[in-house]
C-alpha positions in Angstrom: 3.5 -63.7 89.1 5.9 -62.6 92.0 6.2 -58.7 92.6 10.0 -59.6 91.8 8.8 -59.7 88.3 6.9 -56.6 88.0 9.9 -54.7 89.6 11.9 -55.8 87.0 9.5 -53.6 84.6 10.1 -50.4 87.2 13.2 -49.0 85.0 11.8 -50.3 82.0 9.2 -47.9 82.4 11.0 -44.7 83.9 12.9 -45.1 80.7 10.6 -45.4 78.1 8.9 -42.1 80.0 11.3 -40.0 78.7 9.6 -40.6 75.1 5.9 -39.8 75.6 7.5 -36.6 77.9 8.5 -35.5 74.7 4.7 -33.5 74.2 5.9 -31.0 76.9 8.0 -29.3 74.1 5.4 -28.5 72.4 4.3 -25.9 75.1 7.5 -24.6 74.8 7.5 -23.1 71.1 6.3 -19.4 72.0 9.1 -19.7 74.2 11.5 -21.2 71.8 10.6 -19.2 68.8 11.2 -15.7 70.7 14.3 -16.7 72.0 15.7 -17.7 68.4 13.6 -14.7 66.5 12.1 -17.4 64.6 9.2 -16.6 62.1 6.1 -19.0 63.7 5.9 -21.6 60.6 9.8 -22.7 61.4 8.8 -24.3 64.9 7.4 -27.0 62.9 11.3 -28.0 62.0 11.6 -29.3 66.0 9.3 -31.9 65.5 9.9 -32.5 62.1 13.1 -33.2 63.0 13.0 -35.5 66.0 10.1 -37.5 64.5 11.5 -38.2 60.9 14.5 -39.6 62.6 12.9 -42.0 64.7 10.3 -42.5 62.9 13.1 -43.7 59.5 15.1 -45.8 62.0 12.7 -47.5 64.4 12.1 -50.9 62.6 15.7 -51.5 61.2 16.8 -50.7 65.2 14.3 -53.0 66.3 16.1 -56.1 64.3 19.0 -54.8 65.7 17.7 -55.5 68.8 16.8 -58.8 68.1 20.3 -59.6 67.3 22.4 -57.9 69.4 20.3 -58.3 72.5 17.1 -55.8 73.5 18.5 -54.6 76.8 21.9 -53.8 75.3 20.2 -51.3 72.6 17.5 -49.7 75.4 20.4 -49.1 77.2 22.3 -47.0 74.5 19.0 -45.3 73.7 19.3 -43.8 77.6 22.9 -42.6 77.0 22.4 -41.5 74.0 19.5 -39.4 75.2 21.2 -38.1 78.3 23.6 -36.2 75.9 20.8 -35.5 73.3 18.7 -33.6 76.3 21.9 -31.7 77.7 22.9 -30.6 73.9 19.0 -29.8 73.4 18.9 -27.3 76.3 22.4 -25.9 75.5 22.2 -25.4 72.2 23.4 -21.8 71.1 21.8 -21.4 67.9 18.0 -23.1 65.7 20.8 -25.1 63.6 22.1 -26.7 66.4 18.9 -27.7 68.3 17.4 -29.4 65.5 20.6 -30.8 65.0 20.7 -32.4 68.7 17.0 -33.0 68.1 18.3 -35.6 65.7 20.2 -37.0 68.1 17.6 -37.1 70.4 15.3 -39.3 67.6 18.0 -41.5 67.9 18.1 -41.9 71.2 13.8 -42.3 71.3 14.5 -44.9 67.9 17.2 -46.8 70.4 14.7 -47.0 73.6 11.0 -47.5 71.6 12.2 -50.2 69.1 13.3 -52.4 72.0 10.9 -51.0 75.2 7.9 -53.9 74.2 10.1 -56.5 73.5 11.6 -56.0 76.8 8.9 -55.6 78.4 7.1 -59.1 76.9 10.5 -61.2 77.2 10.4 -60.1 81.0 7.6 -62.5 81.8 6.8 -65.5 80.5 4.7 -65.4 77.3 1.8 -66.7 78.8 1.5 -62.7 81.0 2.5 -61.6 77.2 -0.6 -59.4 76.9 -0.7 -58.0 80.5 3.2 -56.8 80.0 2.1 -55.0 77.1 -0.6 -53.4 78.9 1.9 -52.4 81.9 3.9 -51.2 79.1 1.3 -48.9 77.2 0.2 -47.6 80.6 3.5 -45.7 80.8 3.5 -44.9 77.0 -0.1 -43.3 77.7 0.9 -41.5 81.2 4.2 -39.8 79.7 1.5 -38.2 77.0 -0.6 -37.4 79.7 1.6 -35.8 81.9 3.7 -33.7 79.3 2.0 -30.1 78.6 1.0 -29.7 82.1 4.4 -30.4 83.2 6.1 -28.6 80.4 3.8 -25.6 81.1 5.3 -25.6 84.9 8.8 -26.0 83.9 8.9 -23.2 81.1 7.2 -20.9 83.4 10.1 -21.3 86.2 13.1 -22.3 84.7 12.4 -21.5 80.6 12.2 -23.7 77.4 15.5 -25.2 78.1 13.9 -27.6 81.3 11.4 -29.1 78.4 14.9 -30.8 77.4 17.1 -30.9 80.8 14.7 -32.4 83.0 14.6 -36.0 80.8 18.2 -36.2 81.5 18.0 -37.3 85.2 15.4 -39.5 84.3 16.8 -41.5 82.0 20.2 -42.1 83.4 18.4 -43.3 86.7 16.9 -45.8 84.5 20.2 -46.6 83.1 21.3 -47.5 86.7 18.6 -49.1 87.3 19.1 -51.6 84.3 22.7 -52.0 84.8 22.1 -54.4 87.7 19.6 -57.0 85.9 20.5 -59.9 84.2 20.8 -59.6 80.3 18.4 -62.0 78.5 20.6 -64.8 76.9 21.2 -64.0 73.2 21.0 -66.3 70.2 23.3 -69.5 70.0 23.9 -68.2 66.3 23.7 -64.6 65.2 22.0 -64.0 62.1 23.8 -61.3 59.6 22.1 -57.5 59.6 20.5 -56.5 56.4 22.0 -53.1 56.4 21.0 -52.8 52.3 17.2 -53.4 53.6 17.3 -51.6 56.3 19.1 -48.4 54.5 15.8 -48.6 51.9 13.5 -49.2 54.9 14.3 -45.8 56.5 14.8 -43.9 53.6 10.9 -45.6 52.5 9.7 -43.8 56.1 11.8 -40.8 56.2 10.1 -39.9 52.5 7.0 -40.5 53.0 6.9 -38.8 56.6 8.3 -36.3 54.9 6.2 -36.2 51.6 3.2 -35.8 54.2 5.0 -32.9 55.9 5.0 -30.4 52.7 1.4 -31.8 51.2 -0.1 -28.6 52.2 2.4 -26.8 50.0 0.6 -28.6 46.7 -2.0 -26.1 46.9 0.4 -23.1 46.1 2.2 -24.6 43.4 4.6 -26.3 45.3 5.7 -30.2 44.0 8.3 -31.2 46.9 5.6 -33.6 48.3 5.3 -35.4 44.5 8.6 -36.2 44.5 9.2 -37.4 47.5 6.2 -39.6 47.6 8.0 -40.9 44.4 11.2 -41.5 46.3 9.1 -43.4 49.2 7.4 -45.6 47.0 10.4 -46.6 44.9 12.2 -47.3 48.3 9.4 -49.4 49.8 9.4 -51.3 46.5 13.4 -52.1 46.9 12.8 -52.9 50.5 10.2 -55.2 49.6 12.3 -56.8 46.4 15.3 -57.3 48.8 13.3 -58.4 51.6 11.7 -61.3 49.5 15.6 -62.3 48.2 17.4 -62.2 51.6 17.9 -65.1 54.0 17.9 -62.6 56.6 15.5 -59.8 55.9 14.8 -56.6 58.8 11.1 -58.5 58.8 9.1 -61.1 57.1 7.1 -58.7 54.3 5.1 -62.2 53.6 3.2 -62.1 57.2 1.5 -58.8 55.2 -0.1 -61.0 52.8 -2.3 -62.9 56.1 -5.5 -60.6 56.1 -5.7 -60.1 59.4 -1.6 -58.9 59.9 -2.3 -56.9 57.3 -5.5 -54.9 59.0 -4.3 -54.8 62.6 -1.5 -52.7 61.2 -3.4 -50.1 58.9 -5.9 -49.9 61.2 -3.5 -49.0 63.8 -2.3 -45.9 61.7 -6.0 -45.2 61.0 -7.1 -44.7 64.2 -4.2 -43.2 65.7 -4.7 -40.6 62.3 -8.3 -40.0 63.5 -7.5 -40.1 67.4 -4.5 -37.4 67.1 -7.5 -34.4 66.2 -7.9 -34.3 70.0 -4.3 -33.1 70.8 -4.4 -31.0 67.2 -7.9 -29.3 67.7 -9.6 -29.7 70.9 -7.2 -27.2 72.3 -8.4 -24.7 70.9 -12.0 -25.1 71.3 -11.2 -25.3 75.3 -9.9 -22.0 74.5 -11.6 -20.1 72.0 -15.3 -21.6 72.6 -15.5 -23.0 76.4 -13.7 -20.3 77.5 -11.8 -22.0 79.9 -8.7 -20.5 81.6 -5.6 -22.4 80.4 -5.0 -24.7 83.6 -8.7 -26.0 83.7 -8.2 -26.9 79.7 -5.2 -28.4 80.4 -7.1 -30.5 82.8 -9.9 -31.5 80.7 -7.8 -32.3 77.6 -5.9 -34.7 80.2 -8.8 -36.8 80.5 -8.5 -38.5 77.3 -4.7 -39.5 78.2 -6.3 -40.5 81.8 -8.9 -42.9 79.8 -5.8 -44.6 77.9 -3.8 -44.9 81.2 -7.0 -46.7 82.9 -7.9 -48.7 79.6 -4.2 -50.0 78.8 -4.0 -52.5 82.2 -7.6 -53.4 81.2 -7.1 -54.6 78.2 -4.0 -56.6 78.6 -5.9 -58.2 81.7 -8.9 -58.9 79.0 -6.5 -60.3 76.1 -5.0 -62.8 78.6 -8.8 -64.6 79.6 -10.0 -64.4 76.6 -9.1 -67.1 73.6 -9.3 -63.8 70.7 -8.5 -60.4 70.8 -11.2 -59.4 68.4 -13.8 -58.3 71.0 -11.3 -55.8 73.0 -10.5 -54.5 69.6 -14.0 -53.6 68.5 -14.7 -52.0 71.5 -11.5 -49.9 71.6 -13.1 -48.9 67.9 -16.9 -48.5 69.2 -15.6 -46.2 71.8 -13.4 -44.2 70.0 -15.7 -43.7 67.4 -18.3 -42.5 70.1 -15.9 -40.4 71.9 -14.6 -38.9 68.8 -18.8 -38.2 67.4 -19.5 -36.6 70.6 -16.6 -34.4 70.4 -17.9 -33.3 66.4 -21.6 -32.0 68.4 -19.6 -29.8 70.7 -20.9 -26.4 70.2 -20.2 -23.2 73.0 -23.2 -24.3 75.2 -21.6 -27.8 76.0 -20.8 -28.3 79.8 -17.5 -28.8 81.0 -19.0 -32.0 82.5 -19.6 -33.3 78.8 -16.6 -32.0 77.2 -14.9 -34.4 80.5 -17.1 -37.6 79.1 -16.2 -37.4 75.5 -12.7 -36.9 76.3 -12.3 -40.0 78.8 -14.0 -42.5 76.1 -12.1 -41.7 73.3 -9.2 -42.1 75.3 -10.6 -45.2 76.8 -11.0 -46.9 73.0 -7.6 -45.8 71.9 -6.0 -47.7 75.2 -7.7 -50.6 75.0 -7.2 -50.6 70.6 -3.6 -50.1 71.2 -3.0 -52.8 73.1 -4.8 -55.2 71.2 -3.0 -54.1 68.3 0.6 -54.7 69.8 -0.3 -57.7 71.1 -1.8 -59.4 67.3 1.3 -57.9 66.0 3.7 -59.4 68.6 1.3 -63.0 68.5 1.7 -63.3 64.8 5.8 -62.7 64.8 8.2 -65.3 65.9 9.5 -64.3 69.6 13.0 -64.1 68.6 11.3 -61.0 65.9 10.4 -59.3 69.1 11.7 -55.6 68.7 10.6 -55.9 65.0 7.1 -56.1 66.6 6.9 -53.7 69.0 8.8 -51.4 66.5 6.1 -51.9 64.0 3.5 -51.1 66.2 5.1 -48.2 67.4 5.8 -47.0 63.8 2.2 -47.5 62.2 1.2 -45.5 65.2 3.8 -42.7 64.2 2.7 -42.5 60.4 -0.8 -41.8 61.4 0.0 -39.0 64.0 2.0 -38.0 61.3 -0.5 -37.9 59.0 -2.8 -36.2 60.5 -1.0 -32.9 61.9 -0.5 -32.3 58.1 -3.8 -33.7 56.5 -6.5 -33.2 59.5 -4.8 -29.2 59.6 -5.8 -28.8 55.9 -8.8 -30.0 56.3 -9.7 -27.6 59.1 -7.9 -24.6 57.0 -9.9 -25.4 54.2 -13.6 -25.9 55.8 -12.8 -22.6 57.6 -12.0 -20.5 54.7 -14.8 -21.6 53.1 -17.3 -21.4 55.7 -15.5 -17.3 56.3 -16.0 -17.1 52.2 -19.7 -18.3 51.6 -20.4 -14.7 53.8 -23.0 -15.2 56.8 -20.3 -16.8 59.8 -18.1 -15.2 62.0 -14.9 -16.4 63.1 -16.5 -18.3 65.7 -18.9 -19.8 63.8 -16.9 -20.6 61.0 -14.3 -22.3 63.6 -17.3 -24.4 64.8 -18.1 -25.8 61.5 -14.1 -26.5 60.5 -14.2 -28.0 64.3 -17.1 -30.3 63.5 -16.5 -31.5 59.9 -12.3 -32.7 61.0 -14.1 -34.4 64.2 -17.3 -36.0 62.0 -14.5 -37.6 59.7 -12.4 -38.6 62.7 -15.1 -40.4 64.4 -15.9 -41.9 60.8 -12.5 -43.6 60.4 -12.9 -46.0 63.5 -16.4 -46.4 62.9 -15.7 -48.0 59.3 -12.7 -50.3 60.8 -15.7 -51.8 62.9 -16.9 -53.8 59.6 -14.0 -55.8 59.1 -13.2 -56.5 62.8 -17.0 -57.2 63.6 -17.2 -59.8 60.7 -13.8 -61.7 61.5 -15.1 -61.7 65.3 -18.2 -63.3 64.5 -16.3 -65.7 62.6 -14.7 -67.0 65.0 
């Protein structure tokens, strides 16, 4: 492949960045909620907001995409997020942040739903996997690289440069891409499904939403009921209107092939069980180890760092080998190890140790997720690219998701009662939440071994 080709992926990647950069917010809400006089519990409304929006709209976008032309809709994600970051760090009162935070899912909805169909139609389909890898590399490193770089920027220049400083960023990119060649589109241009794609989002933006107030069922609470109720009766229009359209957002029937159907729940599985590390292992570092703030920082980027490394791997692997099975079960063998070593932490673990677990749990999740884009992509038609990638960017937003609101009650509940059985203190008590959330974590990928093992040995 001639490095022509691979610099064609350069802007592609300095513009999905500004995505993944999005986890430097979050060391921005002490910042945020004193400048606002917010009350602590309505931070959660600045993620809520940004990821119900592009979490509702990814998929439909993605068809979009593959109508309209994947570079043109990238493109508009940029812009779209150039004003979104400016309005974001301007923003003069909570109403109107969230309200550019929506614009700013948008914007992330516009660039994710077409950034791996870009990034596979830029080579020829044979390099397919090792795109995807390049890709996920970048996806990984923007995750990576957000709180440390978010702690710098909120210390010298305040919470407003977790928003400003994406701005440059992405409208270099949008240079960048203005120069290349659009990909020719379609001889004929198939009709958008605006019905589907309408009951599509509000299916996700429910159910993201349902998961959001579960924890509000224990006080009495019903919100979640009904909008679980809402979700389902959307999915089950979406599904109706997809089976009767010539032209549906995606083909529901490639669901009813076993192994379409497992690649994608597994993918929100273990991204639900591989999301404890950013939710809990914070505050171990902290409260346990002990460490000062810039050395836990550190250590909790070595599970990023593993996912960086893994990512090229495994699209290098996928494109020797005739199946992606085996890459797949050992993303889940080492995630499932990484994520059981993590549940036997205790405060006399060494910093060395708390390094290892880290960096193979991060390893397995790289190498998983780019086995799992690449069986999605592999099982769609090419001209259903941004549909793929968007699925697999979805799934792997339903189980983050997912587990900031399940995996947190979970912890709150093994806690209270460890603090209400009498005998533990606070510590203690944290330990044994700590290690029950991270014993069920490690469980989820370690069960998806079975039904990957057997098809593997199948074939």
């Amino acid at each position: 492949m001639p490095p022509r080709a691979w610099l064609r992926l350069a802007p592609l990647g300095l513009g999905s960045l500004i995505v993944p950069l999005d986890s430097a917010v979050n060391i921005a809400f002490p910042a945020i909620t004193a400048h606002f006089g917010l009350p602590l519990p309505a931070i959660q409304w600045v993620i809520v907001c940004y990821v119900l929006t592009y979490g509702s709209l990814m998929l439909g976008i993605g068809r979009v995409g593959d109508l309209l032309g994947h570079r043109t809709v990238f493109r508009w994600g940029l812009a779209v997020s150039v004003v979104a970051y400016l309005l974001c760090s301007q923003a003069p009162s909570y109403g109107l942040l969230l309200t550019a935070r929506v614009l700013q899912g948008i914007g992330a909805a516009l660039v994710l739903s077409c950034g791996p169909a870009l990034a596979t139609l830029i080579f020829p389909e044979a390099m397919r996997s090792r795109a995807l890898g390049a890709y996920l590399l970048v996806i990984a490193l923007g995750g990576a690289l957000g709180p440390s770089l978010g702690g710098v920027l909120v210390q010298a220049f305040g919470w407003e440069a977790v928003f400003w400083f994406r701005a440059p960023i992405a409208a270099v990119a949008l240079l960048l891409l203005a120069g290349q060649p659009a990909a020719p589109r379609p001889e004929r241009r198939e009709p958008f499904d605006l019905a589907g794609a309408a009951l599509l989002a509000l299916a996700v933006g429910a159910a993201l939403l349902a998961v959001n107030q579960a924890r509000h069922l224990a006080t009495g609470e019903w919100q979640a009921l009904g909008l679980g109720a809402a979700a389902l009766a959307a999915l089950w229009g979406f599904v109706w209107r997809s089976r009767r359209t010539d032209h549906p957002i995606m083909d529901v029937s490639l669901f009813a092939r076993g192994d379409f159907a497992l690649v994608n729940v597994a993918n929100a599985l273990v991204n639900f069980a591989g999301f404890a590390v950013l939710l809990m292992v914070p505050f171990f570092l902290v409260r346990i180890a002990a460490l000062p703030g810039w050395i836990a920082g550190l250590v909790l980027a070595t599970g990023p760092l593993g996912a960086v490394l893994s990512s090229p791997l495994g699209g290098w692997l996928l494109a020797r080998i005739s199946t992606p099975l085996p890459v797949a079960v050992a993303g889940l063998a080492l995630s499932a190890a990484g994520l059981g070593l993590i549940a036997l932490w205790d405060g006399t673990t060494g910093t060395p140790l708390l390094v290892f677990a880290l960096f193979v749990q991060g390893t397995g999740m790289g190498l998983f997720q780019v086995t799992c884009t690449e069986m999605i992509s592999a099982t769609m038609r090419r001209e259903d690219r941004g549909v793929a990638g968007s699925l697999a960017m979805l799934t792997r937003t339903l189980g983050v998701v997912c587990a900031a609101s399940l995996l947190s009650l979970l912890f709150s509940a093994v806690e209270a009662a460890a603090l209400a059985a009498g005998g533990a203190d606070r510590e203690a008590a944290f330990l044994t939440a700590f290690r029950a959330t991270f014993a069920l974590a490690a469980a989820v990928p370690a069960l998806l071994l079975v039904p990957f093992l057997l098809r593997a040995l199948r074939r």
